[in-house]
Each structure stands twice: as C-alpha cells, then as structure tokens.
C-alpha positions in Angstrom: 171.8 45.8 55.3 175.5 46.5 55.3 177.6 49.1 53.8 181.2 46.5 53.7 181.5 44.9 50.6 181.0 41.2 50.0 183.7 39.6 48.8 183.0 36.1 49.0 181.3 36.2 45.4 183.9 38.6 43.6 183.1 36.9 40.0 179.1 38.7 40.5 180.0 41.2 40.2 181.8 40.4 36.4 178.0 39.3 35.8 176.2 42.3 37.0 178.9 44.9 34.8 178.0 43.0 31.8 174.1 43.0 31.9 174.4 46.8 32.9 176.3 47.2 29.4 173.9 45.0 27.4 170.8 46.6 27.2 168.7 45.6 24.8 166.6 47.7 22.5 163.2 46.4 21.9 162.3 45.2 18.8 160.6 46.9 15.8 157.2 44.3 16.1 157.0 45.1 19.9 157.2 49.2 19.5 154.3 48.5 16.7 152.6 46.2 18.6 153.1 49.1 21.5 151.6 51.3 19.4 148.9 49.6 18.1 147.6 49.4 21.3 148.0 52.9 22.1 146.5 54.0 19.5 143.4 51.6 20.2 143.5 52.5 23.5 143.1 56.6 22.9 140.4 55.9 19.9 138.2 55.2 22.9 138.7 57.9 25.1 135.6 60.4 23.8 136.0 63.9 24.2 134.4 65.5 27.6 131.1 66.8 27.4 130.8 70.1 28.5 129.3 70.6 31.7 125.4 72.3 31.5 125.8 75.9 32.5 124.0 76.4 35.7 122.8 79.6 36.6 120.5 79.4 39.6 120.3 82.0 42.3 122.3 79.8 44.7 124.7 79.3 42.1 125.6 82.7 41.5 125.1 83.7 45.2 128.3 81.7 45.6 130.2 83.0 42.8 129.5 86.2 44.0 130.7 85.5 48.1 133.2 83.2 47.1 132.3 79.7 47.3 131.4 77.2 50.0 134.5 78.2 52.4 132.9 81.7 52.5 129.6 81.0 53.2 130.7 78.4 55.8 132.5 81.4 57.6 129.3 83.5 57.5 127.6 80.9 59.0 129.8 80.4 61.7 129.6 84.5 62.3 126.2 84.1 62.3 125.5 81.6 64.7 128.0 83.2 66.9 126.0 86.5 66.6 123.3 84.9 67.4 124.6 83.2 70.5 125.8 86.5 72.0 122.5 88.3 71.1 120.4 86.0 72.9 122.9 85.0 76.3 125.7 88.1 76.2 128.6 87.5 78.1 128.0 90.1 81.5 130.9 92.6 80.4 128.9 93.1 76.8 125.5 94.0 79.0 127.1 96.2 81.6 129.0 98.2 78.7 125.4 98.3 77.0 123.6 99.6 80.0 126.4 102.2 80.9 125.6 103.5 77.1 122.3 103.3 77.1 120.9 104.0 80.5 124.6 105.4 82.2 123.6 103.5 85.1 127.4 103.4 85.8 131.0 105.6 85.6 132.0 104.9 82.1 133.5 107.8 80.9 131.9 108.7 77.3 133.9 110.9 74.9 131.5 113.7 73.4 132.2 113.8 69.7 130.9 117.4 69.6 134.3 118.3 71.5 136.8 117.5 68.8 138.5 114.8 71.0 140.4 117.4 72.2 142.8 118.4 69.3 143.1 121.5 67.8 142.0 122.2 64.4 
C-alpha cells in the first residue's frame, strides 16, 4: 500500500463522497420482516433448566478446599512429601541424626534458657 494519493482517477473520488452521503434507511417491510424473525427465533430459545443440586462428599470436599486448583496443589505437596520421606536428600538426614542421636556439633538452643533475653 501507499500513503501518496492517486490522482490519475480524481472523478472517484466525486463517486465515493456521494454514496458516503446517501445512506439509505431500510425499509418498513424489511425491519418487520427483521423482526419477525427475531421474534421466531427467541420463541425457541427455552429457558435453562436448573442444574440438579449435587451434594456428595466429594462435592462438598471441594467447596470446602477450594476447588480442583487446590486439591491439585495438595497433591503435588503430597507426592513431594512423600518423595523426601522415603529418599531424603543427605543434608535433611544428617540434620535429623544430629537431633535425634547428636551424633554431630550442631549447636541446639535450649528453650528452657529464654534464648538469652531478659524478661
């Protein structure tokens, strides 16, 4: 496309002014005829049922955790729970056996110290 004007056609453009001025308006049998058939047309929509009320433990199990996008996510933490239950990466078990067994250095604060503040 171009932006320059053509000029090799300059009486067009006489042409295109005067069908931009000349709209018609449709006539009265075409808006009834219009009309008819919307009319028709909406006379067969029927009204929506109403959907049957479902109250079934899964049903409201979701209502209560929020829908399918929140069970999906405690899915995921689940399975992820489970995958570091069963094969922990080795900084989770030596943490663990420091607590449980102090088999190693890790300094432990004693709760029955008040953390050192003054109270």
């Amino acid at each position: 496309m171009t932006t320059e004007k053509d000029d090799k056609m300059p009486d067009l453009e006489a042409y295109f002014e005067a069908a931009r001025d000349a709209v018609p308006d449709p006539s009265d049998a075409l808006m009834a005829r219009i009309m008819a058939d919307a009319v028709a047309v909406a006379d067969g929509w029927a009204e929506p049922a109403e959907a049957p009320a479902r109250n079934g433990f899964l049903r409201g199990f979701l209502d209560a955790v929020g829908g399918w996008p929140a069970v999906s996510g405690m899915v995921t933490a689940g399975f992820v729970g489970l995958f570091v239950g069963i094969s922990p990466p080795a900084l989770v078990s030596e943490l663990t056996d420091s607590i449980l067994y102090g088999t190693s250095d890790a300094y432990l604060v004693d709760p029955g110290d008040g953390f050192g503040f003054a109270f």
